[in-house]
N, C-alpha and C positions, 0 to 999 in steps of 0.2 A: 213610369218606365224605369226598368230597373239600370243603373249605370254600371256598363262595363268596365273590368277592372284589366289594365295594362299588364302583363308581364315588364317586371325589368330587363335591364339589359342584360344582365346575367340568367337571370332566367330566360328569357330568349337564347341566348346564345344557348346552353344549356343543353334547354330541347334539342337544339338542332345536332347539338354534340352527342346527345339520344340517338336519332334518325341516323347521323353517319354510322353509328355501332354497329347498324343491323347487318352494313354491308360485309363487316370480320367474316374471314375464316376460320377461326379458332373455337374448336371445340372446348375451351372449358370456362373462356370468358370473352365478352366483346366488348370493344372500347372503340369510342369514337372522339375527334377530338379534333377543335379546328383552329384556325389563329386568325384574330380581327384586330382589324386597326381602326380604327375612327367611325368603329360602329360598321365595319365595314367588313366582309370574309374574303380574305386572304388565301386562306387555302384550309383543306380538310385533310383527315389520313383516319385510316382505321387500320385497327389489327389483322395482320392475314399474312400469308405466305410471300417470299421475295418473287418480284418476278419470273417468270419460268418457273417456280418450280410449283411443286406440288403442295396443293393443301389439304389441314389435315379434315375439314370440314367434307371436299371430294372424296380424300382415300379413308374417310371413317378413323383413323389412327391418328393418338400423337403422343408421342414419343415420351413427354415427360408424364404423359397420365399413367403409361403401361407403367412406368418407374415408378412411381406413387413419389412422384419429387413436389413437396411441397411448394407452393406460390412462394414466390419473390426468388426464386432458386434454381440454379443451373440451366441459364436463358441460352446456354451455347448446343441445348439439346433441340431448341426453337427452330424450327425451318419460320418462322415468322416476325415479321419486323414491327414494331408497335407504332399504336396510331399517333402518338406524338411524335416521333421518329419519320412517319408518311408524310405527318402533316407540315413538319419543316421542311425535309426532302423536294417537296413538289411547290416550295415556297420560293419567293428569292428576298435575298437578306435584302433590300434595298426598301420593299415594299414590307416587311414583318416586321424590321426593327422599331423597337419602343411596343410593338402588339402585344394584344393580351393569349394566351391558349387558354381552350375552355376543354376541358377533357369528364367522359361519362362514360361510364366503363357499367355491367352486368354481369354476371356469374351468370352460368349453365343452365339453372332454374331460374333464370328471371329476376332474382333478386338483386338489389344494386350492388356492385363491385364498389370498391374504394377505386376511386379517381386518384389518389397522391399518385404522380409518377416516381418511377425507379430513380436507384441515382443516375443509371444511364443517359436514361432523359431528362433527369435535373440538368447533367452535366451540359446534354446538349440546347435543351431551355436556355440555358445562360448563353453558349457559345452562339445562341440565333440571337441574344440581345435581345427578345423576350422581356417586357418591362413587369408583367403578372401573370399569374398562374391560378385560373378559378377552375374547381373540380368539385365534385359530387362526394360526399362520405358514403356509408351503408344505409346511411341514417337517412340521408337525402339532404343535411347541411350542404351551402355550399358553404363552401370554403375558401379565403382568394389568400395568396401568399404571393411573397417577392422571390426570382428565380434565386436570390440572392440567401435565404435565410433557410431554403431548401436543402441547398448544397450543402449547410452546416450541417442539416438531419444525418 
């Protein structure tokens, strides 16, 4: 019989920071990304439009692709709020604090996205007391860092 082999906790978690992506509305990358505490999920968020408004995945359009504005650049052109950002927002500090985020992001073709987050959500990472931050390279390394050493990036 052959012996199955366990994902870790981070790979567990991982995947499932995968499957939240799918739900993005962002046309040129999806990211998903959740926050667990004692092995336990806290809360999820993925990339997409603020409430109410339009997204660009519905109206076909967005706004920084027509610009040809390079990733990591001019997020004030974003009608959409990122998965790390959802996934604090719909948390409460009480039950995340000391939690880990696991975040998994993909590019347009399918290929994996760099998971580092911005400094936006480095900053907020920290201000949720967030005690790690494991995320996805291109490469498919994970990666786990202190919300701490981030902010320095």
């Amino acid at each position: 019989m052959t012996k199955r082999i366990r994902p870790s906790w981070d790979e567990y978690f991982l995947e499932i920071a995968k499957v939240v992506s799918t739900r993005s509305t962002c046309l040129r990358r999806r990211y998903g990304a959740i926050i667990v505490k004692d092995e336990v999920i806290i809360s999820t968020g993925y990339n997409g439009s603020a409430r109410s408004a339009a997204n660009c995945l519905d109206t076909g359009k967005c706004r920084r692709q027509e610009l040809n504005v390079p990733s990591g650049e001019r997020y004030e052109l974003c009608v959409a709020v990122h998965a790390e950002q959802n996934a604090i927002i719909n948390a409460s500090l009480e039950r995340m604090k000391e939690g880990t985020i696991y975040i998994a992001g993909f590019e347009d073709d399918g290929r994996l996205a760099n998971g580092h987050p911005c400094l936006l959500c480095r900053r907020m990472i920290s201000n949720a007391q967030l005690s790690k931050v494991v995320y996805l390279s291109p490469s498919g390394e994970i990666i786990t860092a202190l919300p701490i050493d981030l902010l320095s990036l």
